[in-house]
C-alpha positions as a Markdown table, in Angstrom:
| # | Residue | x | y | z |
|---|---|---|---|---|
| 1 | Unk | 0.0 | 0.0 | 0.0 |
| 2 | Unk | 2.7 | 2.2 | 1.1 |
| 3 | Unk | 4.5 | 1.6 | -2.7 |
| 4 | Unk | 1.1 | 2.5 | -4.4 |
| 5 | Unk | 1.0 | 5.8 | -3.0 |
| 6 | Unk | 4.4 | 6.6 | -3.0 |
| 7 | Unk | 4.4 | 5.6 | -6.8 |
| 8 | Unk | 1.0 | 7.5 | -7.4 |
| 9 | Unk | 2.6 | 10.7 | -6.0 |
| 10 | Unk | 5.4 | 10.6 | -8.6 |
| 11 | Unk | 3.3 | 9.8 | -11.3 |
| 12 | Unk | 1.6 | 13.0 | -9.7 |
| 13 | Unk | 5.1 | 15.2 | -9.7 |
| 14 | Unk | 6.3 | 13.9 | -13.0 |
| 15 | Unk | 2.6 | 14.9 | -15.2 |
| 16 | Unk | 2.7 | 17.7 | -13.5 |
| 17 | Unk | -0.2 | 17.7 | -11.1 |
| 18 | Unk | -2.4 | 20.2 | -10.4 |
| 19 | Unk | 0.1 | 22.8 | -10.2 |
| 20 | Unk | 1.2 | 22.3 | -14.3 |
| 21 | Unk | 1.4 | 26.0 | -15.6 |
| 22 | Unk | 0.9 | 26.5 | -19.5 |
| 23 | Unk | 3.6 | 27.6 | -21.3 |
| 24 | Unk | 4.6 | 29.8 | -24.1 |
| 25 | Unk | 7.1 | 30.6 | -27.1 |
| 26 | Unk | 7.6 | 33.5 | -29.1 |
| 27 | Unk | 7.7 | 32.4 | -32.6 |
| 28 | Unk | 10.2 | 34.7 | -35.1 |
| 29 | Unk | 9.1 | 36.2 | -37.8 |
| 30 | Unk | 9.8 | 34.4 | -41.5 |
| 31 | Unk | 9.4 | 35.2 | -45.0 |
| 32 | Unk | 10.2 | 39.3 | -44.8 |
| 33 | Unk | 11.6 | 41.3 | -47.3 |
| 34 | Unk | 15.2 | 43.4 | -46.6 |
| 35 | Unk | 16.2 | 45.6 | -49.3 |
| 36 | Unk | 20.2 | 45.2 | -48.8 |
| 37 | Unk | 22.4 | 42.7 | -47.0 |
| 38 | Unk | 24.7 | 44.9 | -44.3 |
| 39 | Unk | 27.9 | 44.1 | -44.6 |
| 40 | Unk | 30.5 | 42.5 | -42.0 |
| 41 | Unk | 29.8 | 40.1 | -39.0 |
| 42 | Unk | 27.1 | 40.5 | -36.6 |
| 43 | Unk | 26.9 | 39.5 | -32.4 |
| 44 | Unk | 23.6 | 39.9 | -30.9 |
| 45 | Unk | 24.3 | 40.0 | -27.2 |
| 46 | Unk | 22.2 | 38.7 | -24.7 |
| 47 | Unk | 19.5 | 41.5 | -23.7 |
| 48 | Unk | 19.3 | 43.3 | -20.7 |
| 49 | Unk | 16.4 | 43.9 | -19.0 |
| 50 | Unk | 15.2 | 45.0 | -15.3 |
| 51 | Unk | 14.5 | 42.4 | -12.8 |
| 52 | Unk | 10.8 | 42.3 | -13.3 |
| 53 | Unk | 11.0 | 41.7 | -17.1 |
| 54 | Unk | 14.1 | 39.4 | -16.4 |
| 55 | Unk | 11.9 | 35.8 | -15.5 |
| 56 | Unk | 9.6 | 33.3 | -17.3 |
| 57 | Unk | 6.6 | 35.1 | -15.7 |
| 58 | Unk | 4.2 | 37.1 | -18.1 |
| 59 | Unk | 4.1 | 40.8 | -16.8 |
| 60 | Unk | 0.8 | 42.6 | -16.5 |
| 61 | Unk | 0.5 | 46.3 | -16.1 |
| 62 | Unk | -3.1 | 47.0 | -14.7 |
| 63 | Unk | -2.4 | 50.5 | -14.0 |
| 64 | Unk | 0.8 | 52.7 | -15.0 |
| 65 | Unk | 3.4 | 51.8 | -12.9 |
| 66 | Unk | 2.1 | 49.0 | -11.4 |
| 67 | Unk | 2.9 | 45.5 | -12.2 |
| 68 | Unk | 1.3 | 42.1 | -12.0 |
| 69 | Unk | 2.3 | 38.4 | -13.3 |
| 70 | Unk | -0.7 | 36.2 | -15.3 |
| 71 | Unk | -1.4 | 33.6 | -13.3 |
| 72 | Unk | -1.3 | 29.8 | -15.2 |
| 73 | Unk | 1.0 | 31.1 | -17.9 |
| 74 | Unk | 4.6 | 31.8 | -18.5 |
| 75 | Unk | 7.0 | 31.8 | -21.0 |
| 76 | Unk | 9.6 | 28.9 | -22.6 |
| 77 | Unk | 12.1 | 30.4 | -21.1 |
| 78 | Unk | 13.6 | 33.6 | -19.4 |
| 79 | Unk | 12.2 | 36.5 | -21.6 |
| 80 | Unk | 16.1 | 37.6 | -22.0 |
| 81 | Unk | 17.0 | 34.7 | -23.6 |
| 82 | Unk | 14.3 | 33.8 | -25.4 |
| 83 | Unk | 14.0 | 37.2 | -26.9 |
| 84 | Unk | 17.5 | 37.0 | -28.3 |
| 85 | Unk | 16.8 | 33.6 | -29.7 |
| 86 | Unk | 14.1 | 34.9 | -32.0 |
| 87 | Unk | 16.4 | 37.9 | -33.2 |
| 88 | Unk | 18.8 | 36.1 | -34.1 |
| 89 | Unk | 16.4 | 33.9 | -35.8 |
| 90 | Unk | 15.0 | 36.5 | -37.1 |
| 91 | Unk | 18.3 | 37.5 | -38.8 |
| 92 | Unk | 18.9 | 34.3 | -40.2 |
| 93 | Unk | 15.3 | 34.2 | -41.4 |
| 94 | Unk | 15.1 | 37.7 | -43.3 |
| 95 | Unk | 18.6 | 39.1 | -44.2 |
| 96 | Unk | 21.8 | 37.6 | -45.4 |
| 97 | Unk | 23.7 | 39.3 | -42.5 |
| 98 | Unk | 26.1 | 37.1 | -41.4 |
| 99 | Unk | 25.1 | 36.5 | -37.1 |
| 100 | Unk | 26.1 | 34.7 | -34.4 |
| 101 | Unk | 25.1 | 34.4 | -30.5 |
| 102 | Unk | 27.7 | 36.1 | -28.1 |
| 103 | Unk | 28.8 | 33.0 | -26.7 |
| 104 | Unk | 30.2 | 31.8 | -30.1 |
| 105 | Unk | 33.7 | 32.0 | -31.3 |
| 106 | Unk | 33.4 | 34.2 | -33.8 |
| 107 | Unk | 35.3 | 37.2 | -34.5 |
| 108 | Unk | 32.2 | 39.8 | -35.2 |
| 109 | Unk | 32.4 | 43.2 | -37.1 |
| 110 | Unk | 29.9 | 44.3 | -35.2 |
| 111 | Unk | 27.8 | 43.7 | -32.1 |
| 112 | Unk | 24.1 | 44.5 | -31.4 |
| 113 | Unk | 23.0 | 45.6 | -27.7 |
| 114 | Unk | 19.4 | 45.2 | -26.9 |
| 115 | Unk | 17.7 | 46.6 | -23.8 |
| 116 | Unk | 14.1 | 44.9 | -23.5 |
| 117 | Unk | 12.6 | 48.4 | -22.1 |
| 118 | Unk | 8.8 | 47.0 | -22.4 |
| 119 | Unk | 7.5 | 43.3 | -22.5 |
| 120 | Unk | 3.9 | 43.2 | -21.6 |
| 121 | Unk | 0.1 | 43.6 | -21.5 |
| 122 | Unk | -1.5 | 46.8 | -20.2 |
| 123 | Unk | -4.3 | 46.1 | -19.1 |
| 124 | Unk | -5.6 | 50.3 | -18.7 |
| 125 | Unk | -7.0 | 52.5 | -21.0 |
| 126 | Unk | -9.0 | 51.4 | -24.2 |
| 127 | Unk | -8.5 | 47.7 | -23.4 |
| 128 | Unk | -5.9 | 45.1 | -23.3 |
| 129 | Unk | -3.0 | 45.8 | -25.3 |
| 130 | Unk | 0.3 | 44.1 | -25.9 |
| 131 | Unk | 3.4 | 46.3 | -25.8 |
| 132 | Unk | 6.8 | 45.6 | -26.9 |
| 133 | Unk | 9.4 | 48.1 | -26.4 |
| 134 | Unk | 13.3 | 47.6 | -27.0 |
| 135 | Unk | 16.5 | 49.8 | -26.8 |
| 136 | Unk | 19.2 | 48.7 | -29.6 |
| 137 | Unk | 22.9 | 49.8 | -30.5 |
| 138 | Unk | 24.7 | 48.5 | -33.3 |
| 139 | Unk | 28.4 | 49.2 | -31.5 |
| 140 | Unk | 31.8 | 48.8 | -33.8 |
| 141 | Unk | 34.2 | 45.9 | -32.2 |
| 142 | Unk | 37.0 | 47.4 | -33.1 |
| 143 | Unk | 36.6 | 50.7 | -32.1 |
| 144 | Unk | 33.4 | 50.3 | -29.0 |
| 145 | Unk | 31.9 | 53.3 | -30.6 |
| 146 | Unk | 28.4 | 53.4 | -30.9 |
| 147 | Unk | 28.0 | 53.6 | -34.9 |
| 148 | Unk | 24.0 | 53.9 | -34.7 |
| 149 | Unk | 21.3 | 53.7 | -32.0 |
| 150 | Unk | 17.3 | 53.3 | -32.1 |
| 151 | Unk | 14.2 | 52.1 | -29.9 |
| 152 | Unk | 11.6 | 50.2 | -30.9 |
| 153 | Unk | 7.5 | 50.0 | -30.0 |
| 154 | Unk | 5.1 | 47.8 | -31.1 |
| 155 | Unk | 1.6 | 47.6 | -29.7 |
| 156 | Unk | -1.0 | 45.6 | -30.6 |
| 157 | Unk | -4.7 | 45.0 | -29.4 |
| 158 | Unk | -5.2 | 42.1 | -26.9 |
| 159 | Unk | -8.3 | 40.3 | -27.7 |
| 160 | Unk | -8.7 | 39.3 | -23.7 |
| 161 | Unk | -5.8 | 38.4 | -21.0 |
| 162 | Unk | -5.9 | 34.8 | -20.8 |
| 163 | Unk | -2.3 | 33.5 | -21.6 |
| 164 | Unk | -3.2 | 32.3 | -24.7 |
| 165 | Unk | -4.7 | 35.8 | -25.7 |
| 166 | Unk | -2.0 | 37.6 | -24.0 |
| 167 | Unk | 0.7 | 35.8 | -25.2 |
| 168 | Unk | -0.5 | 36.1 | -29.1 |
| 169 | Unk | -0.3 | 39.4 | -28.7 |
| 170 | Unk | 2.9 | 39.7 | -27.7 |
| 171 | Unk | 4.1 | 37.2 | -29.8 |
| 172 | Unk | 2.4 | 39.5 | -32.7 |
| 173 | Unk | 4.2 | 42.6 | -31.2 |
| 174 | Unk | 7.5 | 41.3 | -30.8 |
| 175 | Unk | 7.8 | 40.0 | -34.5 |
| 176 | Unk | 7.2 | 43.5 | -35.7 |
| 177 | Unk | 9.8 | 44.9 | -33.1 |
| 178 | Unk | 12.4 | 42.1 | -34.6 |
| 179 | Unk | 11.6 | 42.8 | -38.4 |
| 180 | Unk | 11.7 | 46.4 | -37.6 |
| 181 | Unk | 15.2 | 45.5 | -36.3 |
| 182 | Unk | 16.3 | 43.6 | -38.7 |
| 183 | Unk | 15.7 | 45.9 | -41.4 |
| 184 | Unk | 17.1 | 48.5 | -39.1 |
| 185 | Unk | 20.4 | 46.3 | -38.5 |
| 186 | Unk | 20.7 | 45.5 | -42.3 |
| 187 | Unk | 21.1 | 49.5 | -43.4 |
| 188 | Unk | 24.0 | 49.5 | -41.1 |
């Protein structure tokens, strides 16, 4: 008896139980146009991002200022990393810039800094909205100077705040931050 239980209550811990939270990806955008390939070698850093952002946890802002997590959701990963995933698959999926992760070996031309300013659903005003805001530098490796500097916003209507719902949304808002980039990145 004392083996059925024990057994039953790892079956319990190993589905999940009733404590099982769904998760969710961000998907990068494919199939974009870029008008010119940039030239040289590209690093895309891992982003930086404040403490709240900096977590698996989906951020909710139901008032400005104030912040709340979505209960039974949360992300694939920490939003840092998974974020720079997705650029650089981004990169690899729109432009013929040559990039790598940070943690590679390769000798890079360039690197990109991201700052992941915004990463949420607000939850005031005209209705739920998903809003994506990131801080970027494109930053010579040679020299360290900052050769060009932007930040990009996306928002886009949340049809409700389940974490389905909410993560769509964001998912939708952080592709057209990353093409946005992208393109941005390519000019350079």
């Amino acid at each position: 008896m004392v083996l059925a239980l024990t057994l039953g209550g790892c079956a319990s811990l190993l589905s999940g139980g009733d404590k099982s939270v769904p998760t969710f990806d961000l998907t990068a955008p494919t199939n974009f146009p870029v008008a010119r390939a940039g030239r040289g070698q590209l690093v895309v850093n891992g982003p930086t991002a404040l403490q709240v952002l900096d977590t698996e946890r989906i951020v909710v802002e139901p008032a400005p200022g104030q912040i709340a997590y979505l209960d039974k959701a949360q992300w694939a990963d920490r939003l840092p990393p998974l974020f720079q995933a997705r650029l650089i698959e981004a990169f690899e999926n729109g432009s013929r810039v040559r990039v790598a992760r940070s943690d590679s070996a390769v000798t890079a031309d360039y690197v990109l800094l991201t700052n992941i300013r915004t990463f949420g659903i607000q939850t005031f005003g005209s209705g739920p909205e998903a809003v994506v805001e990131v801080s970027a530098q494109i930053v010579a490796n040679g020299s360290g100077r900052i050769v060009a500097a932007q930040v990009f916003t996306s928002r886009v209507p949340a049809i409700g705040t389940s974490g389905a719902e909410a993560t769509q949304a964001l998912d939708q808002a952080s592709d057209q931050v990353l093409v946005d980039i992208v393109h941005w990145a390519s000019r350079r």
